[in-house]
N, C-alpha and C positions, 0 to 999 in steps of 0.2 A: 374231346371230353377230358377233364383234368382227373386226377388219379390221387389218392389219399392213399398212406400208410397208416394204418395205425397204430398209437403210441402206447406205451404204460399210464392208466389212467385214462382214457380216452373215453368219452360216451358221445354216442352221438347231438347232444347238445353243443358238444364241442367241438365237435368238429364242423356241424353247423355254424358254429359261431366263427371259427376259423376262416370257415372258407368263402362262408355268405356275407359275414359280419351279422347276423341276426339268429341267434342258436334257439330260436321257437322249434315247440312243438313240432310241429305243420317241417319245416326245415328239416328236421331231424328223420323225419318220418317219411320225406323224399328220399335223402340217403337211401334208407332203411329198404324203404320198396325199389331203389335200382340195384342194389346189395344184397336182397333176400337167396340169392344165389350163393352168396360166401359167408355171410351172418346164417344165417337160415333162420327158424321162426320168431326165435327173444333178441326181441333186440337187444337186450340187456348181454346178449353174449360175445361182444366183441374179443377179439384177441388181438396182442401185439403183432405186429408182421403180417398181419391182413393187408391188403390192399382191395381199397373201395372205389368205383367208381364215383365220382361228382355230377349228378346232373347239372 
């Protein structure tokens, strides 16, 4: 499994798009539910220096 940092600026659109080439919804929202552990509920709450897993 590949591992993301995340950046200043960073949503998870972007980071979809980063890593899948395709920053949908649907994308973002995988992130999101393998990350719910270190994002926890909003996903709107990213922070710098997180580290996400990649499904």
């Amino acid at each position: 499994m590949r591992t993301y940092t995340v950046q200043p600026g960073d949503d998870l659109s972007k980071i979809a798009l980063a890593m899948y080439g395709d920053g949908s919804d649907a994308n973002g929202r995988k992130i999101f539910e393998a990350n719910r552990g270190v994002i926890g509920n909003d996903p709107n709450s990213l922070r710098p220096g997180q580290v996400l897993n990649i499904p």
